[in-house]
C-alpha positions as CSV (number, residue, x, y, z in Angstrom):
1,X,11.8,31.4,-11.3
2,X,8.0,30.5,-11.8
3,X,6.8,27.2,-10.3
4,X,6.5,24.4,-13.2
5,X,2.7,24.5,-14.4
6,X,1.2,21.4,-16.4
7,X,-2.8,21.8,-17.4
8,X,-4.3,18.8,-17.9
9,X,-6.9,19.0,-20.1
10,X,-10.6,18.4,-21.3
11,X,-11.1,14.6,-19.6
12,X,-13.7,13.2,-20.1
13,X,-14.3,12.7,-17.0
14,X,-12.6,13.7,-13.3
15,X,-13.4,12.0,-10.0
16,X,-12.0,14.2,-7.5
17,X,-12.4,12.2,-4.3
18,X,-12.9,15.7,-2.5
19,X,-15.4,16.3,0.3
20,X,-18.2,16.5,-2.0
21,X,-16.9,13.3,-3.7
22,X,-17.5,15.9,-7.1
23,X,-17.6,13.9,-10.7
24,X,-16.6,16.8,-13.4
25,X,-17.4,16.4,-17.6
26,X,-15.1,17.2,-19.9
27,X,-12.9,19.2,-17.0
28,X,-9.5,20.0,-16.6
29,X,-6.5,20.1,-14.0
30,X,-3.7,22.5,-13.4
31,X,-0.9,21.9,-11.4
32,X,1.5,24.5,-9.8
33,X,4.7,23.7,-7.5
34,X,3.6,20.6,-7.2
35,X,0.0,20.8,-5.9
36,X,-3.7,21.1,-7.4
37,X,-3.9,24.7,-8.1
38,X,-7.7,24.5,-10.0
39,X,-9.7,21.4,-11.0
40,X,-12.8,23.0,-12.9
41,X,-13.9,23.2,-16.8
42,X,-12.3,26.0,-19.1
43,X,-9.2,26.3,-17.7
44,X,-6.4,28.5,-18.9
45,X,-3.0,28.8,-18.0
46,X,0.0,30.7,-19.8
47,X,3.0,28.9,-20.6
48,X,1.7,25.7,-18.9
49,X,2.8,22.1,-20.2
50,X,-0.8,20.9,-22.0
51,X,-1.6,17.2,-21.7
52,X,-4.2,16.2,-23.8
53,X,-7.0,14.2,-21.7
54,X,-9.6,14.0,-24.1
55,X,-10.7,10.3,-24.2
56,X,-9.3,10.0,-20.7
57,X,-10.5,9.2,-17.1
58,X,-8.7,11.3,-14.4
59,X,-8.4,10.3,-10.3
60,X,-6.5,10.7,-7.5
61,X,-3.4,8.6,-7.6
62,X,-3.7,5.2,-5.9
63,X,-2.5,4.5,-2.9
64,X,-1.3,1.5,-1.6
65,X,-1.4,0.9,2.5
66,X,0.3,-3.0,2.7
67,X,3.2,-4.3,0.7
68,X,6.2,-6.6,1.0
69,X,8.7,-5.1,-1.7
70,X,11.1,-7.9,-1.7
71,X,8.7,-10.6,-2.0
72,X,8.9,-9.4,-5.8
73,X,11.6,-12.2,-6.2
74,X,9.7,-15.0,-5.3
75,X,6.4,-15.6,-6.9
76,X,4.7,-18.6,-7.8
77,X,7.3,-20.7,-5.9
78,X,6.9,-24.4,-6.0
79,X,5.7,-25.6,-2.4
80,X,3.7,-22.3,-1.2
81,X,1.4,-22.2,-4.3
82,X,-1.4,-24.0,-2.3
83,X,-0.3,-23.4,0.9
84,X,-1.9,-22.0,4.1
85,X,-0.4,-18.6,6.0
86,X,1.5,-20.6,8.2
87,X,3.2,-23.2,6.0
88,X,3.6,-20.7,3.1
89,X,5.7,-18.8,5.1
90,X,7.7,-21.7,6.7
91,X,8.4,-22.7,2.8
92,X,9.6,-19.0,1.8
93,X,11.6,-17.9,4.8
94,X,14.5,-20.3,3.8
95,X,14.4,-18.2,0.4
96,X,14.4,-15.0,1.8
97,X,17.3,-15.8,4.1
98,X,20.1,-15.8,0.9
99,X,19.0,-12.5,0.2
100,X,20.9,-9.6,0.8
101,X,21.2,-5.7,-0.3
102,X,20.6,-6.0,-4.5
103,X,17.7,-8.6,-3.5
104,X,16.4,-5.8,-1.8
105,X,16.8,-3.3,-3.9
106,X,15.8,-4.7,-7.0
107,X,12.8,-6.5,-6.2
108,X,11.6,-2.9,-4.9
109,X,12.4,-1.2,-8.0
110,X,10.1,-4.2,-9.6
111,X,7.5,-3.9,-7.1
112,X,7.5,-0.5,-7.3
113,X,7.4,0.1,-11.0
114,X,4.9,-2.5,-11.5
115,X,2.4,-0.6,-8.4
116,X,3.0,3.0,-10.7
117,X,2.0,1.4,-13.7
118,X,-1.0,0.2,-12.1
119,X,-1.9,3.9,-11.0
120,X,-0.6,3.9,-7.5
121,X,1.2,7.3,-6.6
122,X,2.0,6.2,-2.9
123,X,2.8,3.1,-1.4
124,X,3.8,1.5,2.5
125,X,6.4,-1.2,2.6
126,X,6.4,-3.2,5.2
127,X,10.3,-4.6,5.3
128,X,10.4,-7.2,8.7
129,X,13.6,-9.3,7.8
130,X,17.5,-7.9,6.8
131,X,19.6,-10.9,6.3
132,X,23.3,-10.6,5.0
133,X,23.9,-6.7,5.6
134,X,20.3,-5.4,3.6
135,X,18.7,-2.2,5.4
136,X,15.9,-0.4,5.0
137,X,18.0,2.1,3.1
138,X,17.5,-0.1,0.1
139,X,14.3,0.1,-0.4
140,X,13.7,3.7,0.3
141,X,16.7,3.8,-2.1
142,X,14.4,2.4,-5.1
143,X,11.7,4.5,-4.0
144,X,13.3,7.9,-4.3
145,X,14.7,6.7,-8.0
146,X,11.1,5.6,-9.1
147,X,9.7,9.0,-7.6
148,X,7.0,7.3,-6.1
149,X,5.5,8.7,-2.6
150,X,7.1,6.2,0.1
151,X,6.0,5.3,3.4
152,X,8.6,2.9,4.9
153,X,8.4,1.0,7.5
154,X,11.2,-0.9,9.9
155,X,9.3,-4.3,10.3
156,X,11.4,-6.5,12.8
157,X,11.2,-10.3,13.9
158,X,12.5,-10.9,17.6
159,X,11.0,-14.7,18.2
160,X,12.3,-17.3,16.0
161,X,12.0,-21.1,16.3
162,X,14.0,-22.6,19.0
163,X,11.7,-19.7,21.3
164,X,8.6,-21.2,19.7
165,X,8.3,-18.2,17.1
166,X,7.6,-19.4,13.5
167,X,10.5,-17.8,11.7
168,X,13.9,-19.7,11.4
169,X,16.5,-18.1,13.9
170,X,18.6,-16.7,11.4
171,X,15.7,-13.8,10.5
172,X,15.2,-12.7,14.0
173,X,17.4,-9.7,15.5
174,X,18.1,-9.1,19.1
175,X,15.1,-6.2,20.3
176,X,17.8,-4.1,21.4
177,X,19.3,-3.7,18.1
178,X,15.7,-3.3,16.3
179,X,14.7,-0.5,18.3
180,X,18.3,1.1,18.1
181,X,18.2,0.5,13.8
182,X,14.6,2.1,14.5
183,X,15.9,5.3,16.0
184,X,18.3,5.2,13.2
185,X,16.1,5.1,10.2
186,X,13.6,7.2,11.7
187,X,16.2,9.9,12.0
188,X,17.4,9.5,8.9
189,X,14.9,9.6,6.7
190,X,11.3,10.4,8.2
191,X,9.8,13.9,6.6
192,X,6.5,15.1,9.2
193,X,6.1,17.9,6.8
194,X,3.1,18.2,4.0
195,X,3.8,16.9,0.8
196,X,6.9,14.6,2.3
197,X,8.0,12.2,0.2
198,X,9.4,9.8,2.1
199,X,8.2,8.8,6.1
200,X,9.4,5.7,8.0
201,X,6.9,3.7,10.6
202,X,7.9,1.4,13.0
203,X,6.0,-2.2,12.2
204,X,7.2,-5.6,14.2
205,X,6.1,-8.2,12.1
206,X,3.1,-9.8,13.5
207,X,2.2,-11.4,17.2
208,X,3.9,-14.7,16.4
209,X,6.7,-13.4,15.3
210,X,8.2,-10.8,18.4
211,X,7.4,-10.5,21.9
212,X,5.0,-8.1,23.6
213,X,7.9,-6.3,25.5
214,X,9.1,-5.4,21.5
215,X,5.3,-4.5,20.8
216,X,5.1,-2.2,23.6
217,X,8.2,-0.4,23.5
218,X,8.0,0.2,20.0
219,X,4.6,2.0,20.6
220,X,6.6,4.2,23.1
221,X,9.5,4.7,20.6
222,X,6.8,5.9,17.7
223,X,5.1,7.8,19.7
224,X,8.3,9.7,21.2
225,X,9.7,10.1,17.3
226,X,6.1,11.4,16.0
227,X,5.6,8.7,13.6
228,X,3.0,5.6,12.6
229,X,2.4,2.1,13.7
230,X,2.0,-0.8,11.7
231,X,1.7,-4.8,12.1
232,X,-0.5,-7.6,10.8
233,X,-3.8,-8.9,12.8
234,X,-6.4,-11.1,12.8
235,X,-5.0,-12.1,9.1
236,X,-6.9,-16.0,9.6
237,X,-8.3,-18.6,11.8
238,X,-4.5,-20.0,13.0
239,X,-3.4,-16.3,14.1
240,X,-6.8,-15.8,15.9
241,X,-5.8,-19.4,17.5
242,X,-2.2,-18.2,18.5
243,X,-3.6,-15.3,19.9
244,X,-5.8,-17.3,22.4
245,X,-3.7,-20.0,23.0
246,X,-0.6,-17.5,23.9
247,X,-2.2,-14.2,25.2
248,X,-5.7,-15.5,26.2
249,X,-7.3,-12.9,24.6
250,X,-8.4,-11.8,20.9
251,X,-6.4,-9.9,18.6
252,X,-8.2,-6.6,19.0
253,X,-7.5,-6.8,22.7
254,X,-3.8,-7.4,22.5
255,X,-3.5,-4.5,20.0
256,X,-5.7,-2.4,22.3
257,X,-3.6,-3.5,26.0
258,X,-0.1,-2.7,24.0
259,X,-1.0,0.7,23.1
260,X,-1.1,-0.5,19.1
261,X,-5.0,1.0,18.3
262,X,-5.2,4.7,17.6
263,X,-5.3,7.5,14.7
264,X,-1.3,6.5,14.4
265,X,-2.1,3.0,13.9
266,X,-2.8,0.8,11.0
267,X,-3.5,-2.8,11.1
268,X,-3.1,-5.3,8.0
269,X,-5.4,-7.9,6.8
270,X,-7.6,-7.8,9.9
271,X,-10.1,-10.6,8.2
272,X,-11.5,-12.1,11.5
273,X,-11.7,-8.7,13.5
274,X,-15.2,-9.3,15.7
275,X,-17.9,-6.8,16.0
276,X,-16.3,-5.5,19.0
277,X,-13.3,-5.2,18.0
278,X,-14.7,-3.4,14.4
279,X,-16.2,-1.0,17.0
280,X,-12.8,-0.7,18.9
281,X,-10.9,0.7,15.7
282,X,-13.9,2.8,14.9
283,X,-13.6,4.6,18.3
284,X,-9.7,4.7,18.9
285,X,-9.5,5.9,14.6
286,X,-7.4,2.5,14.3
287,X,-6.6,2.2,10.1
288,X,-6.9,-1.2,8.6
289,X,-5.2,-2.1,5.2
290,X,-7.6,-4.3,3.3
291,X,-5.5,-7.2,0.9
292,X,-8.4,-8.6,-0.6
293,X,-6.3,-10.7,-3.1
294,X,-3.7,-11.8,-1.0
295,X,-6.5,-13.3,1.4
296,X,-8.2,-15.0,-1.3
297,X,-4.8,-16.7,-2.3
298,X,-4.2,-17.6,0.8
299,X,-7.8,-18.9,1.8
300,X,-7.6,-16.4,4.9
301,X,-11.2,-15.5,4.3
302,X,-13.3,-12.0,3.1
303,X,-12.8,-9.3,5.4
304,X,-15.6,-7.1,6.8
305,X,-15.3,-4.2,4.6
306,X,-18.9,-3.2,4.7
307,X,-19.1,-3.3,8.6
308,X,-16.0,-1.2,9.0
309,X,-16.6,1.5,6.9
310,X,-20.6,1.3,8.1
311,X,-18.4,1.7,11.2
312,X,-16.4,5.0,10.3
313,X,-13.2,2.6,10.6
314,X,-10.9,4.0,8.5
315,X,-9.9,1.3,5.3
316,X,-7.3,1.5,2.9
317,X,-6.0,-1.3,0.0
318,X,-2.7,-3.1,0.0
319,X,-1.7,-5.2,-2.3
320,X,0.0,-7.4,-0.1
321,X,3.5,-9.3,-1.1
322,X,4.1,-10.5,-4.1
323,X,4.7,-13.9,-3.2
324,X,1.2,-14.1,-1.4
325,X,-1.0,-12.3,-4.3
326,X,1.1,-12.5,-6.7
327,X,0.1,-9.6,-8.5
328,X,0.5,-6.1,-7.3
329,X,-2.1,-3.9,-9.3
330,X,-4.0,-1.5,-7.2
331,X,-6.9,-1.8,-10.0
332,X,-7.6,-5.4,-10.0
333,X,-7.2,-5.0,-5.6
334,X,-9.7,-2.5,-5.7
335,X,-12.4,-4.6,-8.1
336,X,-11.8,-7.2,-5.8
337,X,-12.9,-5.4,-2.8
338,X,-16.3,-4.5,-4.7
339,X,-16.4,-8.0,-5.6
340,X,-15.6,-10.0,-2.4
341,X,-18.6,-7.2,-0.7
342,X,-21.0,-8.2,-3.2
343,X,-20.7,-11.9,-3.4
344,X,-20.7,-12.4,0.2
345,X,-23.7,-9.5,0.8
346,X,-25.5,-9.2,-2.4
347,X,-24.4,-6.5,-5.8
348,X,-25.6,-3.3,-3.6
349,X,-23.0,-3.9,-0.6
350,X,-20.4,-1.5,-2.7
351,X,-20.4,0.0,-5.4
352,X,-17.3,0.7,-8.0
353,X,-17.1,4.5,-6.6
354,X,-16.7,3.4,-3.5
355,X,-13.9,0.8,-3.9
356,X,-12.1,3.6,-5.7
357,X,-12.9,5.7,-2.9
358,X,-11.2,3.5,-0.5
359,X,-8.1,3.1,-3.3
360,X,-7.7,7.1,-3.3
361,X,-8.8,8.8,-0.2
362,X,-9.4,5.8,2.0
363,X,-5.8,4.6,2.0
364,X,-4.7,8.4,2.4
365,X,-6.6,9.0,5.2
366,X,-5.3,5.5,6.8
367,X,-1.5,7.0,6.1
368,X,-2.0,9.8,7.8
369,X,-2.1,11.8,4.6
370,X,-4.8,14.1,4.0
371,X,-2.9,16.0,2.0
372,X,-3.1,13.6,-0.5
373,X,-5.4,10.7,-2.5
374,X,-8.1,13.8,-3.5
375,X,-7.9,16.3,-6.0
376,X,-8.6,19.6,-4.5
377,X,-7.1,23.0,-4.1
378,X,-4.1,23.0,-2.3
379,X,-3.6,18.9,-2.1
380,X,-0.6,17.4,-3.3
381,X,-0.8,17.1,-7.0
382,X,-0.9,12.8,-7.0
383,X,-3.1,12.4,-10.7
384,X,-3.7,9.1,-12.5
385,X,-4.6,9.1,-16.1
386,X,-6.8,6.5,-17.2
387,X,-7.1,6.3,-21.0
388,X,-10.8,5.2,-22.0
389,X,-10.2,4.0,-25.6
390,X,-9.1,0.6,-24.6
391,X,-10.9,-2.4,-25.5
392,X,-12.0,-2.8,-21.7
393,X,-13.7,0.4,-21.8
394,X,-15.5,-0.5,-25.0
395,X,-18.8,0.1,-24.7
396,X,-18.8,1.5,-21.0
397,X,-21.9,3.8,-20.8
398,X,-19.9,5.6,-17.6
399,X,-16.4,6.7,-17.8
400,X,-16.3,6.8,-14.2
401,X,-17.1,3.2,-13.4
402,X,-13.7,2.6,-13.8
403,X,-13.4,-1.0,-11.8
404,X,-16.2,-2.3,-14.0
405,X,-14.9,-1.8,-17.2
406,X,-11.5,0.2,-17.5
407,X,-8.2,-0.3,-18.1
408,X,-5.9,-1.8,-15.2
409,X,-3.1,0.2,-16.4
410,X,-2.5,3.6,-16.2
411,X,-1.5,6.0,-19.3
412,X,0.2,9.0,-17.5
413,X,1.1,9.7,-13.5
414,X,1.9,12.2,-11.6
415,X,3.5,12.2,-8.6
416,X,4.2,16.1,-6.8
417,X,3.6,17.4,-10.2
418,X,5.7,14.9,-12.1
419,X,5.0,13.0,-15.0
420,X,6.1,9.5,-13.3
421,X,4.6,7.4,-16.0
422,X,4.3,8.7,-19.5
423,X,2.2,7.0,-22.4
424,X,2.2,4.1,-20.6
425,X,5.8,4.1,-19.6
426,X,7.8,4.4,-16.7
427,X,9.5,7.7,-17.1
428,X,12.6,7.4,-14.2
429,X,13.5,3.8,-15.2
430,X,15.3,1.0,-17.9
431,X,13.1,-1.4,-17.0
432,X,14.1,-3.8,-19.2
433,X,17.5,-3.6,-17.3
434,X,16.0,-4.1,-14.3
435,X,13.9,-6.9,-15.1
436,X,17.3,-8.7,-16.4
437,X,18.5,-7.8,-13.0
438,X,15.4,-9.1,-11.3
439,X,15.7,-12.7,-13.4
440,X,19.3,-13.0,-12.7
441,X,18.7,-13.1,-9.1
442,X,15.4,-15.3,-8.9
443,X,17.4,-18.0,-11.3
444,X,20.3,-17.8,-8.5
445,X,17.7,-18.2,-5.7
446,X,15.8,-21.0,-7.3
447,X,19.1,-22.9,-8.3
């Protein structure tokens, strides 16, 4: 049987994100067995599916490098509102300690629906607690219903508070049973090949939160399974403080000295990085996942952007958990990376193409994905719609500066060549139902 063909056709305009960062007029797209099999103007295809772009920007799908699925339960709770890192967590971790396998599950399927309507095609999770019997088999659960490209990754706290961690006892697991759970999920579910849906990571928490032994052997465990690193550094002042006060020595260096910098490593938030250390990533092809809005929330500060990719560091966009953003669009987290550039170095630090740049290719390239987040021959076909007609665009005089006046929603995506959102509307999905789901557990948290 033929491979399923879909022709997108005559958008107005196409940013392909490809290695000559081409911008096509009134162009089309065909897809084959899944992949980009022409992007050009003219296009015909016999017994194709023809969607109608007219009207319409087209891009890479999003991708998203930093994310807290289950965090989709608890937004805008009373008591971390205004608080700082440190005491927002110490506020939430009670919370999160009630949940269980449904918590998990449904707060992805949110999170997740809500990240495809916003234009992402690929997402990381970063899951680092599994009270009362949840597993990272949840979440990768949700993804594979949603369709949605998934990057797992097996987070892990080891240090809680009666061993001076932050997190409450009942969060942390013994090391020996997160690195054996590791093995597992790894086994289970990772996919090296091209065009994988689904790949799992290995990610303890964060430096406060497990011990240097687990950091180190969890390097040697990725590294012997083939698979990426992931952690949060340098988020704000207090965690460059810990890191001195307990290590005596900056983040960068106590990534670098546990074997976590590299092309299979990707850092989160890494606001207070130093020159050295920006030039430390550059060299080792360290990734960092930028969460612009979660660091304004949180008064964490403006990342370097500018230097690091003046730098050749690799920088993708997360959106961060949804209790720390609380909002997980990939549109509004790339206009606030322009934004945050401009206002703290002047309007010509970044422009809007390049802060979709870093949505598209820049957080592919950080997941080890260059198979992905471009549209070009042969790359997975990962397509985001983006229809032009809305009041936002209104009187836009380029249909490819789509972070200064464009939708924030998307109208169709494609993920591997299917139509994950359609018109608007997640195709795979009741979400109604699962937004009752997702209310009946919040009210049973919050009472």
């Amino acid at each position: 049987m033929p491979a399923h063909r879909t022709l997108i056709r005559n958008a107005d305009a196409i940013l392909t994100m490809d290695d000559d960062r081409r911008e096509l007029r009134g162009a089309d797209v065909l897809i084959e067995g899944g992949k980009i099999a022409a992007v050009g103007q003219g296009l015909v295809a016999q017994d194709a599916e023809v969607l109608e772009a007219a009207g319409c920007l087209v891009t890479p799908g999003l991708v998203n490098t930093h994310h807290h699925l289950y965090q989709s339960l608890t937004r805008a709770v009373p008591g971390a509102q205004n608080a700082l890192l440190f005491g927002w967590l110490q506020r939430l971790y009670p919370i999160w300690a009630r949940f269980g396998p449904e918590h998990m599950y449904v707060s992805a399927l949110t999170g997740l629906a809500e990240l495809a309507l916003s234009g992402c095609t690929m997402t990381s999770d970063h899951l680092y607690l599994y009270p009362n019997g949840a597993r990272l088999d949840d979440t990768i659960a949700a993804a594979q219903e949603i369709g949605l490209r998934f990057h797992a990754t097996r987070g892990a706290m080891s240090i809680g508070e009666s061993d001076g961690g932050l997190p409450p006892d009942s969060l942390v697991e013994r090391e020996d049973a997160i690195l054996a759970d590791s093995i597992r999920v790894v086994d289970a579910f990772h996919d090296p090949r091209d065009g994988a849906m689904v790949r799992v990571g290995l990610a303890p928490c964060s430096p406060f939160s497990v011990s240097r032994d687990l950091m180190r052997e969890a390097a040697l465990l990725a590294r012997d399974k083939g698979v990426m690193l992931h952690t949060h550094l340098a988020e704000n002042d207090e965690d460059i403080a810990y890191s001195l006060e307990k290590f005596g020595c900056r983040p960068g260096q106590y990534a670098e000295d546990l074997g976590w910098t590299g092309e299979d490593v990707w850092h989160a938030h890494c606001v207070k990085l130093d020159g050295q250390e920006i030039d430390l990533f550059a060299r080792s092809g360290t990734g960092v996942a930028h969460c612009p809005c979660s660091n304004c929330r949180l008064g964490s500060g403006i990342a370097p952007v500018r230097a690091m990719r003046d730098a050749a560091v690799k920088v993708g966009l997360g959106v961060d958990g949804s209790a720390s953003n609380d909002v997980a669009n990939l549109v509004t987290e790339a206009r606030q990376t322009m934004l945050l550039q401009r206002v703290s170095l002047g309007a010509d630090a970044m422009s809007a193409r390049e802060a979709l740049e870093i949505a598209t290719r820049g957080g592919a390239d950080v997941l080890g994905r260059p198979d992905c987040g471009r549209l070009t021959l042969g790359a997975q076909a990962d397509i985001a719609v983006w229809d032009l007609s809305c009041v936002e665009a209104a009187g836009s005089w380029d249909p490819a500066a789509l972070l200064l006046a464009g939708p924030s929603k998307v109208r169709d995506l494609f993920v591997q060549g299917r139509r994950v959102v359609a018109e608007g509307h997640v195709t795979s999905l009741d979400l109604p139902m699962v937004l009752e789901r997702q209310r009946a557990l919040a009210c049973a948290l919050a009472g």
